[in-house]
C-alpha positions as CSV (number, residue, x, y, z in Angstrom):
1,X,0.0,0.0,0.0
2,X,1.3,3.5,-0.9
3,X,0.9,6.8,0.9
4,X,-1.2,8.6,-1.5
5,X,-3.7,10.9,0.0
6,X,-6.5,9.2,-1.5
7,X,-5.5,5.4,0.2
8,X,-4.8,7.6,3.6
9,X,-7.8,6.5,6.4
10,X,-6.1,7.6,9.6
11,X,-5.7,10.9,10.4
12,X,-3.1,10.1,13.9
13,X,-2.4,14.6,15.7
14,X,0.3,14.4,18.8
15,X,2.3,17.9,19.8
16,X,5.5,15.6,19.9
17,X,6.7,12.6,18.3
18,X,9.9,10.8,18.5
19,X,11.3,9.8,15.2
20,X,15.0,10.0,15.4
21,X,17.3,10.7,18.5
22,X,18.8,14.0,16.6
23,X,15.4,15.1,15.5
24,X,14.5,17.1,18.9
25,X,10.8,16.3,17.9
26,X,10.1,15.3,21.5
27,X,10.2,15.3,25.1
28,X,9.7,12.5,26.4
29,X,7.3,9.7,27.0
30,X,4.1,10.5,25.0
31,X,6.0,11.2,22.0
32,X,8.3,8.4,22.1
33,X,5.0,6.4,22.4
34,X,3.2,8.8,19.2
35,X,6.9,7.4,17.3
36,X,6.4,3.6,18.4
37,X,2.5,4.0,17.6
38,X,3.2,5.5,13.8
39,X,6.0,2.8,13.8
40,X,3.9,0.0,14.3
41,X,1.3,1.6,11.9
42,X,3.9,1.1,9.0
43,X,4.8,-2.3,10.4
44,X,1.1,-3.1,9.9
45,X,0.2,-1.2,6.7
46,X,-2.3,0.9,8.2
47,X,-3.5,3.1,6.1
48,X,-2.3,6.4,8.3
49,X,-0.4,9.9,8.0
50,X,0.4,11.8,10.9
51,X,1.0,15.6,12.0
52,X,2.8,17.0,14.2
53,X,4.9,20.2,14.7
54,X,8.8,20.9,13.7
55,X,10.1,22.3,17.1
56,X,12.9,24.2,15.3
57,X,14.7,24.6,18.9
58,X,13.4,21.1,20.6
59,X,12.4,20.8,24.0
60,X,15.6,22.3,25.1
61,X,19.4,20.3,25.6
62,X,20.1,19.6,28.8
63,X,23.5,20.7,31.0
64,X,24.4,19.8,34.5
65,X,26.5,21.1,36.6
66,X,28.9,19.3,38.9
67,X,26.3,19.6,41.5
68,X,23.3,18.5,39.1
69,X,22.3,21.8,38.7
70,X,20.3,21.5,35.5
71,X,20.4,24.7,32.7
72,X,18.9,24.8,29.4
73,X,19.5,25.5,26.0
74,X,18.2,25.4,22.4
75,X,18.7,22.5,20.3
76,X,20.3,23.3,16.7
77,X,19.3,20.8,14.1
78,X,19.6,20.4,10.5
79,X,15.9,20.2,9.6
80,X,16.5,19.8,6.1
81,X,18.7,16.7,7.0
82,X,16.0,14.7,8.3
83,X,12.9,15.8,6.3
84,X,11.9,17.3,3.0
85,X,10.0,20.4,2.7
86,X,6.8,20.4,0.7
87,X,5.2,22.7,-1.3
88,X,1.1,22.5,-0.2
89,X,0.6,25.4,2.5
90,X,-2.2,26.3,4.7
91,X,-3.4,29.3,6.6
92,X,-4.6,30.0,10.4
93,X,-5.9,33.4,12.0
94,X,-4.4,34.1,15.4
95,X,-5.7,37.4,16.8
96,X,-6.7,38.0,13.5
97,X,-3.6,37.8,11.6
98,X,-3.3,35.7,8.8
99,X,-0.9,32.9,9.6
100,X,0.7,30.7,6.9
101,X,1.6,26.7,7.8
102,X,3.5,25.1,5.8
103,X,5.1,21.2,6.3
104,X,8.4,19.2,5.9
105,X,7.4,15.7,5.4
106,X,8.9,12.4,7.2
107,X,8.2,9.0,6.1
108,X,8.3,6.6,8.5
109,X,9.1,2.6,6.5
110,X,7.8,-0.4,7.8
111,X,8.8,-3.6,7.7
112,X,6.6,-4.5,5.1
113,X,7.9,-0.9,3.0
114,X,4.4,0.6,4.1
115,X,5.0,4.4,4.6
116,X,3.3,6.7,6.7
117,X,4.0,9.7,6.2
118,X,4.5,12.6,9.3
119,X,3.8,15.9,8.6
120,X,6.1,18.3,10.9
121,X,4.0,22.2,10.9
122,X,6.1,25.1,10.3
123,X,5.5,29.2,10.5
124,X,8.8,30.3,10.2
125,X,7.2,31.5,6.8
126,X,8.9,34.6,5.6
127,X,5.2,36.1,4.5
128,X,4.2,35.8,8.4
129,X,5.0,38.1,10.9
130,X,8.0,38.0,13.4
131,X,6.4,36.4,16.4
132,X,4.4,34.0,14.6
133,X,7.4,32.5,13.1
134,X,8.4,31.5,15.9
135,X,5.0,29.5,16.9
136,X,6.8,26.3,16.1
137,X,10.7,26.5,17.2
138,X,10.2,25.5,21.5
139,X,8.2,22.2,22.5
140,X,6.3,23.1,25.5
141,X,8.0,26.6,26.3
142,X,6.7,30.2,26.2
143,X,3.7,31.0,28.2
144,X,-0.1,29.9,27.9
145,X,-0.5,32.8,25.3
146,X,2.0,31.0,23.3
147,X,1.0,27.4,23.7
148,X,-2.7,28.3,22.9
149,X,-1.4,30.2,19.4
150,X,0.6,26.2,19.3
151,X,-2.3,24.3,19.9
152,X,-4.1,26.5,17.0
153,X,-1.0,25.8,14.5
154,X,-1.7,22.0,15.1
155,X,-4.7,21.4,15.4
156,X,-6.7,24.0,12.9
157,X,-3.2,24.5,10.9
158,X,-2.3,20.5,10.7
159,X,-6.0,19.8,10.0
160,X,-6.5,22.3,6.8
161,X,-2.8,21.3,5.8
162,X,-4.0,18.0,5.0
163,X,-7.0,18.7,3.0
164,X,-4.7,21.0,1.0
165,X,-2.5,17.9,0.4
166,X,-5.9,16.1,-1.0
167,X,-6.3,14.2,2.3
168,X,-9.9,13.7,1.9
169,X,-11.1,10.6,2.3
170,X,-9.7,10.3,6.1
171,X,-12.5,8.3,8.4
172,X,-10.9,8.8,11.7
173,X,-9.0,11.8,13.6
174,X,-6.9,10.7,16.5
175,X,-6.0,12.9,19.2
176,X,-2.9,12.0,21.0
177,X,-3.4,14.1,24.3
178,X,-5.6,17.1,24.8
179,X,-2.9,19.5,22.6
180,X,-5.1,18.8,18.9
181,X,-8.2,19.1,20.4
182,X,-8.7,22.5,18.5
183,X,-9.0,19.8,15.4
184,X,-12.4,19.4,16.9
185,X,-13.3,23.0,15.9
186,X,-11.8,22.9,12.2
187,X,-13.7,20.0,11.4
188,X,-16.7,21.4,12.8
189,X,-16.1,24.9,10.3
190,X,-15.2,22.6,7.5
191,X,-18.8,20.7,7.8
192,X,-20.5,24.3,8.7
193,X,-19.4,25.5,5.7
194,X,-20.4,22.1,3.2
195,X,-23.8,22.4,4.5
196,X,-24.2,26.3,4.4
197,X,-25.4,26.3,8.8
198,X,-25.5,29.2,10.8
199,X,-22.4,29.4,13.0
200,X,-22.5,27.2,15.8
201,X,-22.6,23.6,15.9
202,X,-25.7,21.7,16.7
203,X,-25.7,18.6,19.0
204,X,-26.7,16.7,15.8
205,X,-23.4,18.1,14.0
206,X,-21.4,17.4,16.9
207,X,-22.5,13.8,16.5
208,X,-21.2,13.8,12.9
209,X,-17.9,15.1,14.2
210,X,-17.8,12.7,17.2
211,X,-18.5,9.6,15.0
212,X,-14.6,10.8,13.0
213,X,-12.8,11.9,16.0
214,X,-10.5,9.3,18.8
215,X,-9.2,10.7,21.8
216,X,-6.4,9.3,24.0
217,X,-6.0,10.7,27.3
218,X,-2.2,10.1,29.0
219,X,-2.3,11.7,32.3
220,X,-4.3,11.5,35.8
221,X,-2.7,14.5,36.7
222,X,-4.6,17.8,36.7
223,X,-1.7,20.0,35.7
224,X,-1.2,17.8,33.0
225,X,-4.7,18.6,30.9
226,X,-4.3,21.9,28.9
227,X,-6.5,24.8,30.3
228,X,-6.6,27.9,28.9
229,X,-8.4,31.5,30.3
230,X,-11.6,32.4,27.9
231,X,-10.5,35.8,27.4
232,X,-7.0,34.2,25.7
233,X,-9.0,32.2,23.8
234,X,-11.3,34.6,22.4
235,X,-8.5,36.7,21.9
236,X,-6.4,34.8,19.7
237,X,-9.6,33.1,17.7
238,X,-11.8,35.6,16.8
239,X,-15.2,35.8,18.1
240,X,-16.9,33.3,15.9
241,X,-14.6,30.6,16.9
242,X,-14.7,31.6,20.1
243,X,-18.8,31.1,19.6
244,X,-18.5,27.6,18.1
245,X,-15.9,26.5,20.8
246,X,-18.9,27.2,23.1
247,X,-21.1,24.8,21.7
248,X,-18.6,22.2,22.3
249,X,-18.7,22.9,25.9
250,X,-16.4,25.7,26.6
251,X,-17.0,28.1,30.0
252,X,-14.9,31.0,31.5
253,X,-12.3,28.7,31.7
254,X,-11.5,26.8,27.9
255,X,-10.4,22.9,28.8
256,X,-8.7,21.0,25.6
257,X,-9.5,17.9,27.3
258,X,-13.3,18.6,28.1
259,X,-13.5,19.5,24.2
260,X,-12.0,16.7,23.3
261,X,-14.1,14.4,25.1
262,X,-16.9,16.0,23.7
263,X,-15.8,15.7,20.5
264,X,-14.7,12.0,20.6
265,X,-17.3,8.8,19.6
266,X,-14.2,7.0,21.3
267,X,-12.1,7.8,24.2
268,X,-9.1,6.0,26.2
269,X,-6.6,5.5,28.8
270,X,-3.2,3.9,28.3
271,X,-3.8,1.7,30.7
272,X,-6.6,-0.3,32.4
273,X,-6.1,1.3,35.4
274,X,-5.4,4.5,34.0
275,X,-9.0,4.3,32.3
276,X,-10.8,4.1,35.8
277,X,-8.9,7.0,37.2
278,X,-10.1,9.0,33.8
279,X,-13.6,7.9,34.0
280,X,-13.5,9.0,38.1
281,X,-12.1,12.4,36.8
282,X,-14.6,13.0,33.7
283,X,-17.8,11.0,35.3
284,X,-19.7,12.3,32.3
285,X,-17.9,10.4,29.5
286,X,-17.6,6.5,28.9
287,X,-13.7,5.9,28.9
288,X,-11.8,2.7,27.4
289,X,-8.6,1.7,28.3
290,X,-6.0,0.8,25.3
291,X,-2.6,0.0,27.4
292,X,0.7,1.3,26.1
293,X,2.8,-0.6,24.0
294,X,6.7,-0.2,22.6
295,X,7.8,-0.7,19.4
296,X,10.0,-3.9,19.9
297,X,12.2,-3.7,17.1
298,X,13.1,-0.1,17.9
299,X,14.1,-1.1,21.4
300,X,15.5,-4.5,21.1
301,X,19.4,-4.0,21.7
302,X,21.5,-5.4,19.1
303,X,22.5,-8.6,21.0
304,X,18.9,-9.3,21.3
305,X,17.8,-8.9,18.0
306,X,20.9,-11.1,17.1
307,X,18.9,-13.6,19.2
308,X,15.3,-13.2,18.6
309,X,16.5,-14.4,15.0
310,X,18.2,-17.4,15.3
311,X,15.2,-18.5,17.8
312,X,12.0,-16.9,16.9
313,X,12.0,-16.3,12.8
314,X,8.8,-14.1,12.8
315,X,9.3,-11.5,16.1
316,X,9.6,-8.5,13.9
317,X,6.5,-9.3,11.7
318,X,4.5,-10.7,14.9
319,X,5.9,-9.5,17.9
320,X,3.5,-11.5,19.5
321,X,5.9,-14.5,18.7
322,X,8.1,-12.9,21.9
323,X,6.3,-15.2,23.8
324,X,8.2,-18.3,22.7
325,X,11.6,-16.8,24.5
326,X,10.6,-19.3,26.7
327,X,12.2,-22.0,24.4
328,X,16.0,-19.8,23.9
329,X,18.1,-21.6,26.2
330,X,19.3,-19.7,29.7
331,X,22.4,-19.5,28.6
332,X,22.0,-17.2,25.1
333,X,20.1,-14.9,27.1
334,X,22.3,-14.1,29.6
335,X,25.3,-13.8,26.8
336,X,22.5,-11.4,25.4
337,X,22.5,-9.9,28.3
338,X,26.3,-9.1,29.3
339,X,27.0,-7.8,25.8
340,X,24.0,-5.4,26.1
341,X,25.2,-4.0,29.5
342,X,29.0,-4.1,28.4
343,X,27.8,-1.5,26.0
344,X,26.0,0.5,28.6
345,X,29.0,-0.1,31.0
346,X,31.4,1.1,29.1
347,X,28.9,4.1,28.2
348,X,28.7,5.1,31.6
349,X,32.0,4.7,32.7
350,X,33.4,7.1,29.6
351,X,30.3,9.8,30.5
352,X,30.2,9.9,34.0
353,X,33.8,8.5,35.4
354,X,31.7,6.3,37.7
355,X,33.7,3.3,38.1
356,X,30.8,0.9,37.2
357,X,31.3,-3.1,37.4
358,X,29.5,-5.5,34.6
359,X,29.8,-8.0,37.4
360,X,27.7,-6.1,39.9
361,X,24.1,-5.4,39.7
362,X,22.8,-2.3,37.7
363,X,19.8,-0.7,39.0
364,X,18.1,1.7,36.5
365,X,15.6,4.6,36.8
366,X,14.8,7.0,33.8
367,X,12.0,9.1,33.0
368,X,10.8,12.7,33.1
369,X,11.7,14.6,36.8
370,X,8.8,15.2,38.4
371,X,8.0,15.0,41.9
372,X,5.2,12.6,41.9
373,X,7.6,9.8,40.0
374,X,10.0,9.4,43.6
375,X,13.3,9.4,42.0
376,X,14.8,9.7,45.6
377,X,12.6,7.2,47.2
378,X,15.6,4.8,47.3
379,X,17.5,6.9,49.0
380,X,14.5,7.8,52.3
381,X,16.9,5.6,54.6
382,X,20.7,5.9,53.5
383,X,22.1,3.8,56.5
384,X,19.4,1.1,55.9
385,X,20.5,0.4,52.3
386,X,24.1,0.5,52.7
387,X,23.5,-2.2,55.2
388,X,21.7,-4.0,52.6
389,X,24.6,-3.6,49.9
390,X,27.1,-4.8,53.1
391,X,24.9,-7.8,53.8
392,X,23.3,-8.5,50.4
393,X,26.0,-7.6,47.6
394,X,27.1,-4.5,46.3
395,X,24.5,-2.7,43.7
396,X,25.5,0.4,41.5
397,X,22.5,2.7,40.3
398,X,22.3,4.8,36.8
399,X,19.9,7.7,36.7
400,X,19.0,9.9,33.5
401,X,16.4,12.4,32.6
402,X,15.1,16.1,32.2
403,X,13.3,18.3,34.6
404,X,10.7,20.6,32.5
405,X,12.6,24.5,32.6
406,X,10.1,25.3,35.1
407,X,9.9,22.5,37.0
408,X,11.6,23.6,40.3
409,X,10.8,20.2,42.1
410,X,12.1,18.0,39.3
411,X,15.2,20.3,39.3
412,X,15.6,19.6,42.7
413,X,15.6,16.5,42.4
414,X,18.3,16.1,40.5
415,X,20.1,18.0,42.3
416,X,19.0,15.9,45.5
417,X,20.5,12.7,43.6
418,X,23.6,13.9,42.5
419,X,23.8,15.1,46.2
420,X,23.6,11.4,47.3
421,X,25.8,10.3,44.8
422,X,28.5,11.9,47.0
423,X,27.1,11.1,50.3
424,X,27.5,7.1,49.5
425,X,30.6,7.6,47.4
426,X,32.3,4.2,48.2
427,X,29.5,2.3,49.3
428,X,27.5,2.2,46.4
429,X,28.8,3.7,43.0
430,X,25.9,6.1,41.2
431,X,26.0,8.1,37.6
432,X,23.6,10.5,36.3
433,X,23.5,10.7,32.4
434,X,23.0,14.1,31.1
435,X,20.6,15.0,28.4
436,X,18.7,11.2,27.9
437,X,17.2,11.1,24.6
438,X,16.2,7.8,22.0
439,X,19.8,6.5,21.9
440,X,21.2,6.7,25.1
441,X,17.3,5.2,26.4
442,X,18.2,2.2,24.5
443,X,21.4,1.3,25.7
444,X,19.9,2.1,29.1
445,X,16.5,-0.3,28.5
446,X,19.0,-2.9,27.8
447,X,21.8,-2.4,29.6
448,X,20.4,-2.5,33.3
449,X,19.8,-5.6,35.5
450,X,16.5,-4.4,37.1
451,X,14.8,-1.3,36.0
452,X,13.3,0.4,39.4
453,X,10.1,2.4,38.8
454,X,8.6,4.7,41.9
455,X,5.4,6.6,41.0
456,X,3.1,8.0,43.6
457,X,0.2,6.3,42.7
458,X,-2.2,6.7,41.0
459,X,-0.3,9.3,39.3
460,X,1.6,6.9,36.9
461,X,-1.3,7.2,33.9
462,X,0.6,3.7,31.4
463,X,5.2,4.2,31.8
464,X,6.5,2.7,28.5
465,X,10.0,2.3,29.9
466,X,9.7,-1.2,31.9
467,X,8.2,-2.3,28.4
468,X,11.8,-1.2,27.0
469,X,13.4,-3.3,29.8
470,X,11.2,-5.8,29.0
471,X,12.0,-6.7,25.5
472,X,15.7,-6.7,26.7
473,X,14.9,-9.5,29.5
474,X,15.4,-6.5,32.2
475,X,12.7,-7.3,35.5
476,X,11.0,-4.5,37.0
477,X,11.1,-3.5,40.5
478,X,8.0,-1.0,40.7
479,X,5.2,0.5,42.3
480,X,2.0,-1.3,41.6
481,X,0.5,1.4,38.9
482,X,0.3,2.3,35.6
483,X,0.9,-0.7,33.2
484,X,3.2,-2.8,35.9
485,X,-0.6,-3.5,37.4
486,X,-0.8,-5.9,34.2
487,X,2.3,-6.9,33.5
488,X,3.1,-8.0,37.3
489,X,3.7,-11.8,38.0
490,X,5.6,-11.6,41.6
491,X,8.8,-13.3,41.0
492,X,8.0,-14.1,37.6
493,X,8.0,-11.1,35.5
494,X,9.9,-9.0,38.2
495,X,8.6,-7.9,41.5
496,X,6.4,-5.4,43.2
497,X,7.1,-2.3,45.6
498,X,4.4,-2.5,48.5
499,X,0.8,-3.5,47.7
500,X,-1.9,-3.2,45.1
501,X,-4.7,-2.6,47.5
502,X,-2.1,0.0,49.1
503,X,-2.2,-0.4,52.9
504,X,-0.1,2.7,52.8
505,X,-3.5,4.8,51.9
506,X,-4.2,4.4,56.0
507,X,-4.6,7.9,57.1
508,X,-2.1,7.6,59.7
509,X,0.5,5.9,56.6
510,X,3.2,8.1,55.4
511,X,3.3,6.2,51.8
512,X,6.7,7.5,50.7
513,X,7.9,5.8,53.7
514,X,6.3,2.4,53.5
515,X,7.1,2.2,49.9
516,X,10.8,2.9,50.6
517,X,10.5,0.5,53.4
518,X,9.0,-2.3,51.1
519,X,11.7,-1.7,48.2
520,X,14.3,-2.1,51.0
521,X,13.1,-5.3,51.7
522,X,12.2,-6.5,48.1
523,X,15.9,-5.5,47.8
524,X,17.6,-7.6,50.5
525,X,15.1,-10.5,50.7
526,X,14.5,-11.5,46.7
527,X,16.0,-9.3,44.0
528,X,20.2,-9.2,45.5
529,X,19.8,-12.4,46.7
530,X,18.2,-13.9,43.3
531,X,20.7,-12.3,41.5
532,X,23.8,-13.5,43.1
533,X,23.0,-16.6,44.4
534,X,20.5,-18.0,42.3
535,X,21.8,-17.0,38.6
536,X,19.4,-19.6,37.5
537,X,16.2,-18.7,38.6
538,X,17.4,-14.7,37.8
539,X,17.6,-15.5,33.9
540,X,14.4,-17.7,34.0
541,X,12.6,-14.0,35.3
542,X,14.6,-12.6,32.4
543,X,12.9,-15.1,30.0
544,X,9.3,-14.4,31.2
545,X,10.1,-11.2,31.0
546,X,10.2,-11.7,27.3
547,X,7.4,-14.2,26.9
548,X,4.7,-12.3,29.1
549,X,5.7,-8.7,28.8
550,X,7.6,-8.0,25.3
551,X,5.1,-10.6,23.6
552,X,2.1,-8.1,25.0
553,X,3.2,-4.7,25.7
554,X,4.0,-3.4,22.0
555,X,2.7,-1.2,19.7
556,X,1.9,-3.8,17.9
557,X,-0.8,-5.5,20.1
558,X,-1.8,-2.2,21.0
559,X,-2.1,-0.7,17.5
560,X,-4.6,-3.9,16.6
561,X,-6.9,-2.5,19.9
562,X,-6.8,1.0,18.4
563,X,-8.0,-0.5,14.9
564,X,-10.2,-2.7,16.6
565,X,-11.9,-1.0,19.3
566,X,-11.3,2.7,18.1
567,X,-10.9,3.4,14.5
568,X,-13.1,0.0,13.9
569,X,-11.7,0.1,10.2
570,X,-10.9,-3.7,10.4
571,X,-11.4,-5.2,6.9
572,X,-11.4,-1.7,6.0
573,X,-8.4,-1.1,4.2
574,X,-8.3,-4.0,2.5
575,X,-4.8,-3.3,-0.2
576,X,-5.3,-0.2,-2.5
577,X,-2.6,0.1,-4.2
């Protein structure tokens, strides 16, 4: 199947997707996940094309000071290098300017040679105006003025961009996170126009809208759902738009997320859990639950691929066929194994001067800095775990990721670890990688013995990076939230920290310190112990970690649900072309 517009059915909006590591496209999570979704799409010859924004400057490059003090600065990239410009433009009105979009095209290549193509919006147009050429050079930065005039650029901007490329025969619109909502509104002009209406949109044309539009929702956390004062609103739309935003629901205060649950036929979580919490904070709207996935090729290490196919012929075609690791013999994967964390070893050791040992066992965290994920919860008792390490064996710990510019908690707290890097300086040897991105994330994924995941629950909405570890035959040690809920087999597929019916919710518990106190004992009683004195039965948790969680949690699996349950274009795209 080609890309032409006309075979296109899949119409897939996300404010950042993560293509390449030196395409600064991204910031973290939910656009690696929008890369490992469009990935997958190719892989399965969906009929998609997806859009997105170029982020001339990135989400910023990240420095650190000796003292973990983290500063920011642009990213310069060769855009040109990466993607191809292309010559269809569209237009948006901001404040009522005219603003001209225009694209530079990325195709994504699947297995198969299926392309979907990604569309990356641009304003740094020389007939627009200063300012609004810079609407798409900083991922997440400026102010709400300035996100608002984003969230316009994608979601009105992407939206007419792809009827000028002769997109028209798209059945489904799919909302990655609350950021395209504003596609609601465009379609809603578009089919105002066609039928010659007054302007506003009745409930009957909202139900024509809501019948195209999917909306995934990514985060239980309040901050994280885009609100925006009316007044901004109506200032940069125009009064008219500002009218038909109303009829999808908007009040003093304009909520993406509200309007794009209003908007939607379909609506998810990224994980069943995830999907309650949603449904308990928008009552008024049913809510499914599609969990996350990774793309398992993309995130296999080298030494695994190498493995995968000698043993399992089909894994890239049907990742589902991951779940017949357990037939590879104990002894390939831990080979597997040591060359992957060699590599990340070695990686460390040249970055960081840490003095790590492929002999002793690598504990790995890595995600955004925020407070709510813990980083420090391993460190809530310093005396405690060094006499763990002295009774136990000796464990090293890797740390990597970026606090949002103003994030002063996250910035704390890396700051906070690099502070107890020195404080156990001989006890236990830490590093902190600077700047984590795509590349460095897979070496980590794979290079680590146990990946240790701490989220305040239920504040963790899926976490793709255990799924990483996964493929790689790494074990989680983690929270019970998020997708570790599903993929958690105690002793099997890794292990847990503290309970899933949280007897730490007592009102007299203090949860970061029974959590702290449970991973202190899952730490000395089963995963050191496992590890160096029953090699065995550590690589048989490897291999199930294969089997139960790379042969579920991928893109792949989770792509099927989306075309399934969501898009419900099964049998739909039968070849054209």
């Amino acid at each position: 199947m080609t890309d032409r517009p006309d075979n296109v059915l899949v119409a897939y909006f996300s404010m950042e997707i993560g293509l390449e590591s030196g395409m600064p496209t991204y910031a973290g999570g939910l656009g690696v996940l929008a890369g490992d979704t469009i990935r997958s799409a190719a892989d399965l010859e969906v009929p998609m094309a997806a859009v997105s924004l170029i982020h001339r400057r990135g989400y910023f490059f990240q420095r650190l000071d000796a003292q973990g003090h983290q500063s920011e600065e642009a990213v310069a990239w060769p855009v040109n290098d990466f993607a191809e410009r292309i010559d269809a433009q569209a237009t948006v009105e901001i404040e009522g300017r005219t603003v001209h979009v225009r694209a530079w095209r990325y195709r994504v290549t699947g297995e198969s040679g299926h392309v979907v193509p990604v569309y990356l919006l641009d304003t740094d147009v020389s007939d627009n105006q200063p300012w609004d050429r810079t609407l798409t050079d900083v991922l997440y930065g400026g102010d709400d003025h300035y996100r608002f005039c984003q969230e316009v650029v994608l979601g009105v901007g992407g939206f007419r961009l792809l009827r000028a490329l002769g997109y028209k025969n798209i059945r489904r619109f799919h909302m990655n996170e609350g950021h395209a909502a504003l596609l609601v509104l465009a379609l809603g002009e578009e089919k105002l126009v066609a039928q010659n209406q007054a302007d506003s949109l009745s409930n009957e044309l909202i139900e024509t809208i809501r019948e195209q539009c999917v909306f995934t929702t990514h985060t239980p956390v309040p901050a994280g759902h885009d609100k925006f004062p009316g007044t901004l609103a109506r200032q940069v739309l125009g009064d008219r738009w500002w009218q038909l935003l109303k009829s999808c629901g908007a009040g003093e205060t304009l909520n993406l997320t509200q309007v794009a649950l209003r908007g939607s036929r379909y609506v998810n979580g990224v994980a069943m859990k995830h999907g309650e919490v949603s449904h308990s904070m928008f009552p008024g709207y049913p809510i499914h639950s599609i969990t996350n996935g990774v793309h398992a090729i993309t995130w296999t290490a080298p030494s695994f691929q190498k493995l995968f196919d000698a043993h399992l012929p089909d894994w890239r075609r049907d990742q589902l066929s991951l779940r017949y690791a357990v037939s590879i013999p104990a002894s390939e994967i831990w080979a597997a194994h040591a060359e992957a964390k060699r590599t990340l070893v070695e990686h460390v050791n040249r970055e960081a001067n840490a003095g790590f040992d492929r002999d002793v066992l690598t504990i790995g965290f890595a995600r955004r800095f925020a407070a709510y994920k813990r980083a420090g919860l391993i460190f809530q008792d310093l005396a405690r775990l060094q006499q763990i390490v002295r009774a136990a064996g000796p464990i090293q710990i890797v740390f990597a990721g970026k606090a949002h510019p103003h994030d002063r908690e996250g910035k704390d707290l890396i700051a906070h670890i690099h502070a107890m890097r020195d404080a156990l300086h001989g006890s236990i040897n830490m590093a902190y990688l600077a700047n984590y991105d795509m590349e460095v994330a897979k070496m980590f994924c794979a290079g680590v013995d146990v990946w240790l995941n701490t989220p305040l629950p239920p504040l963790e909405a899926s976490g793709t990076s255990g799924m990483k570890a996964a493929v790689n035959g790494v074990p989680s040690l983690s929270v019970l939230d998020g997708w570790w809920i599903e993929g958690h087999l105690e002793g099997v597929t890794g292990w847990a920290i503290g309970d899933r019916v949280e007897s730490c919710m007592e009102p007299s518990g203090n949860m970061d310190a029974c959590h702290a106190a449970a991973l202190y004992d899952k730490l000395e009683q089963k995963v050191l112990p496992c590890f160096y004195k029953d090699r065995e039965r550590f690589i048989e948790i490897m291999r199930q970690a294969i089997a139960l969680n790379g042969g579920f949690f991928n893109t792949q699996r989770m792509m099927a649900q989306y075309l399934h349950n969501a898009y419900r274009l099964v049998g739909e795209y039968v070849r054209r072309g």
